[in-house]
C-alpha positions as CSV (number, residue, x, y, z in Angstrom):
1,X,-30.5,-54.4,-117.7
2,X,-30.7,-58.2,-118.6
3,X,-28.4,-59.9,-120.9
4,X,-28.6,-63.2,-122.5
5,X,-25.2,-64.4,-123.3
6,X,-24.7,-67.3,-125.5
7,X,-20.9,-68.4,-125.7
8,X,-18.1,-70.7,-124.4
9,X,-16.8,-70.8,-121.3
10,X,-13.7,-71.7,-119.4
11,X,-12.8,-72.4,-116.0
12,X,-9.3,-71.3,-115.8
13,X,-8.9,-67.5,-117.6
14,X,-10.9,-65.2,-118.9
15,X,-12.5,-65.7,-122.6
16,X,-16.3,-66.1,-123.5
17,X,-18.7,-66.1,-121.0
18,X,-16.0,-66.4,-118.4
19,X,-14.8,-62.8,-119.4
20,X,-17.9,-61.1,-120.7
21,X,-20.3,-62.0,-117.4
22,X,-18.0,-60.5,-115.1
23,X,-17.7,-57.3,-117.2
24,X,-20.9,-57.1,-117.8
25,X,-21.9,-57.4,-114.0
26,X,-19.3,-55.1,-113.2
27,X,-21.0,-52.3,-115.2
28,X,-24.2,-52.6,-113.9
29,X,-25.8,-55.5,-115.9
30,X,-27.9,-58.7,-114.7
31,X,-26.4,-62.0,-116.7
32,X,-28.1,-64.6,-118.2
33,X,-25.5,-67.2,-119.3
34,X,-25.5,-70.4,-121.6
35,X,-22.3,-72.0,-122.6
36,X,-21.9,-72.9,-125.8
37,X,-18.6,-75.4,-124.3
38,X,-17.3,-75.9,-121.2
39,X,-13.3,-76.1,-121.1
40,X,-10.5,-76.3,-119.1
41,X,-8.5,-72.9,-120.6
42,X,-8.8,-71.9,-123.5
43,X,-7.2,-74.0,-126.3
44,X,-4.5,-71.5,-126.9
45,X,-3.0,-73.3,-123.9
46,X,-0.7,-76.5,-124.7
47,X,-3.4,-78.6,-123.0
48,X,-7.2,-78.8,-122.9
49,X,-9.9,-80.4,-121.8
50,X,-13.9,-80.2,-121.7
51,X,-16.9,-80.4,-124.3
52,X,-18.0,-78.4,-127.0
53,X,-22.3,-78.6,-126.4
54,X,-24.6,-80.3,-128.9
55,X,-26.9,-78.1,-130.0
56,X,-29.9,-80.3,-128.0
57,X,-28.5,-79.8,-124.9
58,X,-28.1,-76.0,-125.3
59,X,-31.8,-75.7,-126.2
60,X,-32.3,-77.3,-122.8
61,X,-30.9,-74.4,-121.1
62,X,-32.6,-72.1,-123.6
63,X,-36.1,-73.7,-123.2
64,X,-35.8,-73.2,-119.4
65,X,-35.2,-69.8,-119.5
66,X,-38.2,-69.1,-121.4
67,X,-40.3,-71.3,-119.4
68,X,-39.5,-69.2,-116.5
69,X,-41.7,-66.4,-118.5
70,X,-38.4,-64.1,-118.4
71,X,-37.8,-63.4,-122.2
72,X,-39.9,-59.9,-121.8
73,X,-37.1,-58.8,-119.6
74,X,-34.4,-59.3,-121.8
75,X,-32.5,-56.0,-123.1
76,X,-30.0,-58.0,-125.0
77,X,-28.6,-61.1,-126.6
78,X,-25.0,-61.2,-126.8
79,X,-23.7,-64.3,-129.1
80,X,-19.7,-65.5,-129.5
81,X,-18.3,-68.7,-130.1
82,X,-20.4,-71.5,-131.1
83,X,-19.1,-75.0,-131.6
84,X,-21.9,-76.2,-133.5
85,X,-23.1,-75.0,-136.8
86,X,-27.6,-76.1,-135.6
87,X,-26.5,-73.8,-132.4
88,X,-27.0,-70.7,-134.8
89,X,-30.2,-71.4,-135.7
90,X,-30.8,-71.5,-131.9
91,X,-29.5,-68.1,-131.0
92,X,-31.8,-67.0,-134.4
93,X,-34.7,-68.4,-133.0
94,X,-34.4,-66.9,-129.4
95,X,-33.5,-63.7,-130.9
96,X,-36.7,-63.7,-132.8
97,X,-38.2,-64.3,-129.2
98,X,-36.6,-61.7,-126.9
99,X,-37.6,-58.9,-129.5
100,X,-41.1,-60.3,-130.2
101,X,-41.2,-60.2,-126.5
102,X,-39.4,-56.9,-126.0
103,X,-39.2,-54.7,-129.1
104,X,-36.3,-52.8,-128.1
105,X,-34.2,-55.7,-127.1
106,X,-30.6,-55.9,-129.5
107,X,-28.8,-58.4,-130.5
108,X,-24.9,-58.5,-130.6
109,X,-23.5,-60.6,-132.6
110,X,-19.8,-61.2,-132.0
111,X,-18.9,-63.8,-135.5
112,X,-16.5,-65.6,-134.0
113,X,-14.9,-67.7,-136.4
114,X,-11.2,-67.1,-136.6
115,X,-8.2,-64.5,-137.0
116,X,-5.3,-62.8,-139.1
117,X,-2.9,-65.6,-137.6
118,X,-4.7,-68.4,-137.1
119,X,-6.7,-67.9,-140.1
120,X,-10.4,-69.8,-139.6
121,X,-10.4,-72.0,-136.5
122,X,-14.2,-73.4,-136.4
123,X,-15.6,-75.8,-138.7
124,X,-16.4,-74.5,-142.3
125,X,-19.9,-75.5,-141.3
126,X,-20.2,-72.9,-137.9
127,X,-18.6,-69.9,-140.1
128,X,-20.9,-70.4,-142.8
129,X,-24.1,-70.8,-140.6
130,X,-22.9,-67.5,-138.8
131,X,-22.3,-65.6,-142.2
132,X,-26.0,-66.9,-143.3
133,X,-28.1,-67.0,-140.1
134,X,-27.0,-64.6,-137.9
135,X,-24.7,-62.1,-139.2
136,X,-28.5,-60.2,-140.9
137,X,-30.5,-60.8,-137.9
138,X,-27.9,-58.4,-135.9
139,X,-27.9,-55.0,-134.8
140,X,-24.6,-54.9,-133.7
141,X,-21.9,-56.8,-135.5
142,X,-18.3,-56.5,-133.9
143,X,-15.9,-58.5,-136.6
144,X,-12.2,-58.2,-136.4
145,X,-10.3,-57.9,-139.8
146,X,-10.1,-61.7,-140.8
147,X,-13.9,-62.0,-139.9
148,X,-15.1,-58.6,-142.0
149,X,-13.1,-59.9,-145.0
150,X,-14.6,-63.2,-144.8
151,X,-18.3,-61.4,-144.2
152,X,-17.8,-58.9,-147.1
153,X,-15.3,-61.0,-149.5
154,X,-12.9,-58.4,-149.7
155,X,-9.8,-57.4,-148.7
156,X,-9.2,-55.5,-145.4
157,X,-5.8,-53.4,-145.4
158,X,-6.7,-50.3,-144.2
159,X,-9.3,-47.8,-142.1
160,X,-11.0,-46.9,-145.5
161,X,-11.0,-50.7,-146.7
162,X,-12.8,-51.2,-143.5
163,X,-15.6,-48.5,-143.4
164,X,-16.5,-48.9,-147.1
165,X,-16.9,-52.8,-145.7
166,X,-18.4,-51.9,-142.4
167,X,-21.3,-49.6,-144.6
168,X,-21.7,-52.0,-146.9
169,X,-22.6,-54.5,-144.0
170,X,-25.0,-51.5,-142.3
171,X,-27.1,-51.3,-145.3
172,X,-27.8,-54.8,-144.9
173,X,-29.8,-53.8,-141.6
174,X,-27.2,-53.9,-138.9
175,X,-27.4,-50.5,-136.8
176,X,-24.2,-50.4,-135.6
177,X,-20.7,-52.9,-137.0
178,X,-17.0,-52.7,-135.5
179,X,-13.9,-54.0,-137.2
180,X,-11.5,-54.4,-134.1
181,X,-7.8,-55.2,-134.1
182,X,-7.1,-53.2,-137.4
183,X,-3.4,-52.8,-137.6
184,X,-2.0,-50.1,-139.3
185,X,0.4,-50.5,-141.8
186,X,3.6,-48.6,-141.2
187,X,2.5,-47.8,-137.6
188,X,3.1,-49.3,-134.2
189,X,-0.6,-48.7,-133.7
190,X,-3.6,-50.7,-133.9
191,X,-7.2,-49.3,-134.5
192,X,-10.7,-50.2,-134.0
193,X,-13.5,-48.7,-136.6
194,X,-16.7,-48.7,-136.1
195,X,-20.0,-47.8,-138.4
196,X,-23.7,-46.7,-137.7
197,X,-25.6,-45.7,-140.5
198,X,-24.6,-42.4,-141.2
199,X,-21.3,-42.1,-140.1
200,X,-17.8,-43.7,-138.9
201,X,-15.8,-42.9,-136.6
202,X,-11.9,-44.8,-135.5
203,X,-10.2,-45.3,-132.6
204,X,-6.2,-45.5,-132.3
205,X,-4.4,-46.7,-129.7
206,X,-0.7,-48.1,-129.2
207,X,0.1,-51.7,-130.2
208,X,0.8,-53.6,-127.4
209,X,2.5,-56.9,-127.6
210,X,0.9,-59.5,-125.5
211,X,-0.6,-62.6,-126.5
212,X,-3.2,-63.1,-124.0
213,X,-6.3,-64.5,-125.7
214,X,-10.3,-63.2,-125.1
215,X,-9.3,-59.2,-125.7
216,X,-12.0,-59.8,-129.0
217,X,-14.5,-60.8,-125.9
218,X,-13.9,-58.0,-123.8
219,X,-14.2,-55.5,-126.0
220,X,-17.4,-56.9,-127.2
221,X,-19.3,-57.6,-124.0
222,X,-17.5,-53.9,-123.2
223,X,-18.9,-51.8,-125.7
224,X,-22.4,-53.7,-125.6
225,X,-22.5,-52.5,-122.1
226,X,-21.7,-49.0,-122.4
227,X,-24.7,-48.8,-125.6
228,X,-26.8,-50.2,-122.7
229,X,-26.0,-47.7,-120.4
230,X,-27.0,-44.4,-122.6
231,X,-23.5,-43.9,-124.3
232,X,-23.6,-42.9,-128.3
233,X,-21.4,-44.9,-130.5
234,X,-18.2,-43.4,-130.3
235,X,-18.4,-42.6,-126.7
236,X,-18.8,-46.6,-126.4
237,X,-16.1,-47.3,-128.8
238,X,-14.0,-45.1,-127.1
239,X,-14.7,-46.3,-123.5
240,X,-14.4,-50.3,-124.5
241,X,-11.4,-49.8,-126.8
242,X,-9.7,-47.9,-123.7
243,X,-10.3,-50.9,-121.4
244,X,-9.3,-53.1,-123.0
245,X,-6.1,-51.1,-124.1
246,X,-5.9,-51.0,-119.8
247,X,-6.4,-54.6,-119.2
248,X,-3.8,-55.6,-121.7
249,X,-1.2,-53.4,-120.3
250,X,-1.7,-55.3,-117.1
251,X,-1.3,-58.8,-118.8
252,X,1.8,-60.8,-118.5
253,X,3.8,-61.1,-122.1
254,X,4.1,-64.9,-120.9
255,X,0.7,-65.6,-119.9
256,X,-2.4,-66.3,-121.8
257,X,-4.9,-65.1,-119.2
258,X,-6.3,-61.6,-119.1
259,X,-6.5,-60.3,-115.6
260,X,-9.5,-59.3,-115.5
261,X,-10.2,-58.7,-112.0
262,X,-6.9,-56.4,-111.3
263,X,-8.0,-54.2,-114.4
264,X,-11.4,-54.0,-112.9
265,X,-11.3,-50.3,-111.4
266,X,-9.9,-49.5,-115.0
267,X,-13.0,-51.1,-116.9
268,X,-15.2,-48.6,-115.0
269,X,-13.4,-45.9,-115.5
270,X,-9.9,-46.2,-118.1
271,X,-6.8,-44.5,-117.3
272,X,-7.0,-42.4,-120.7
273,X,-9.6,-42.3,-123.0
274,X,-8.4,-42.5,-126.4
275,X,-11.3,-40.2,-128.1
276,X,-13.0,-41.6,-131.5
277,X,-12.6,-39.6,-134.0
278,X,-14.8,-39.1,-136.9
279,X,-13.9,-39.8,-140.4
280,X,-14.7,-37.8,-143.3
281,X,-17.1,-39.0,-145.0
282,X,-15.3,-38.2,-148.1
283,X,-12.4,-40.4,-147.7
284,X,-14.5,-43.7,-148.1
285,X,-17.0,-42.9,-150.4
C-alpha cells in the first residue's frame, strides 16, 4: 500500500520520517515522504543544525504529488512533528483529498507535541492547531500520556484514567486511539492502551532504561503498518509494542540513536509477543 508521510526528518539517527519510511518499507509498504524539517540529529543531541519548513515550501512538495494524479492511490496519511502551526491546516486539507480521492484511505495522526519529562516542546501555537485541526479529522490517534492529558484535560495516572480518556476521544469520531508509554505506578513496567469503539485492550511489557529518542515514531509508523496489512487492533498493538520493546533492547544506554537496521529481522517478526489483553469493560465505565 501507499503512505503519505508528513514529518521531520534527520540525517544522522532514526526519528520521523527517517525512522518510520524504513519501517514502513520493510513491512511491505510504498513511501511517500514530506519533511516537515530537515536536521542534523535530533535535538536531543548536544548540537544541531538544519531548518524547520515554512509551511509554503511544504505545500510545494504537497502540490507536486497531487499534480502527479497519485492521491487515488493513497491508503494512508501518517502525520508527526510539525514545526509550524499553518502546516496543520495542510496535512487537513490533503487528508480531505486522499479520502475524497480514495474513501477507504486513514489518517494517523501521531500529535506530537511534547512529553512527561520535557513537558511541551513545540510552540503553543503547533499544539493547539494539532488539538483543533487535526486531532477530529483522525482515525487513528496514537498520544502518549502528556499528549492524552493535554487532548482530554485530565489527568493520566493509570490504565483506567487512560481508557475512560481514550473512549471519550473515540466518540469524537476517531476509530481507533493509543496512549503509549503509560508507566505503571508501583511497577517496573510500562504499558501501551489502546481503544476502538467498543472495546480496549493493554499491552505490558518490561521498562527498559534507555534514552534513545523516536521509540513514539516507531511504534506509530509500526502499528499503522500492521492495520494496513489485515491485523485487528490488538494483534497490531501487540506486534508494534513488541518491536519496539526488541529494538530498544538493542539500543545503547549511552546513545541516542535507535538501531534500527540491526533490529530489522525483529520488526518483522519480534522475539516474544507480549499478547494484548482485553479489559473489562467494567473497570472503566
Amino acid at each position: 500500500m501507499n503512505i503519505l508521510s508528513i514529518q521531520s526528518h534527520v540525517s544522522y539517527g532514526h526519528v520521523g520520517n527517517a525512522a518510520a519510511v524504513f519501517l514502513l518499507q520493510l513491512l511491505g509498504h510504498e513511501v511517500w515522504a514530506v519533511h516537515t524539517a530537515q536536521l542534523s540529529n535530533h535535538t536531543g543531541h548536544a548540537t544541531a543544525r538544519g531548518q524547520r519548513f515554512r509551511a509554503s515550501d511544504i505545500q510545494e512538495v504537497i502540490l507536486g504529488i497531487e499534480g502527479l494524479g497519485v492521491l487515488p492511490n493513497c491508503d494512508a496519511v501518517l502525520s508527526g512533528y510539525l514545526g509550524d502551526a499553518e502546516t496543520a491546516d495542510l496535512v487537513s486539507d490533503i487528508v480531505l483529498k486522499v479520502k475524497a480521492a480514495n474513501p477507504t484511505a486513514v489518517y494517523l495522526c501521531d500529535p506530537v507535541m511534547g512529553d512527561d519529562a520535557k513537558g511541551l516542546y513545540v510552540s503553543t501555537a503547533v499544539a493547539e492547531a494539532i488539538e483543533t485541526v487535526l486531532s477530529g479529522k483522525s482515525d487513528i490517534l496514537t498520544p502518549n500520556r502528556f499528549e492524552l492529558s493535554r487532548l482530554t484535560g485530565k489527568p493520566i495516572k493509570t490504565v483506567i484514567h487512560a481508557v475512560r480518556a481514550l473512549r471519550e476521544i473515540t466518540k469524537m469520531g476517531a476509530r481507533i486511539v493509543l496512549c503509549t508509554s503509560l508507566p505503571l505506578n508501583g511497577s517496573n513496567s510500562i504499558a501501551v492502551v489502546g481503544c476502538n469503539q467498543s472495546d480496549a485492550w493493554a499491552v505490558e511489557v518490561p521498562r527498559l532504561h534507555v534514552e534513545a529518542n523516536g521509540a513514539g515514531d516507531c511504534l506509530a509508523a509500526i502499528f499503522l503498518a500492521r492495520v494496513l496489512n489485515g491485523h485487528n487492533l490488538p494483534q497490531s498493538i501487540s506486534f508494534a509494542v513488541s518491536s519496539v520493546h526488541d529494538i530498544l533492547k538493542l539500543a545503547s544506554t549511552t546513545a541516542n540513536d535507535l538501531p534500527l537496521v540491526a533490529a530489522r529481522d525483529h520488526i518483522v517478526q519480534p522475539t516474544k509477543l507480549f499478547p494484548a489483553v482485553r479489559l473489562d469493560p467494567e473497570t472503566y465505565k
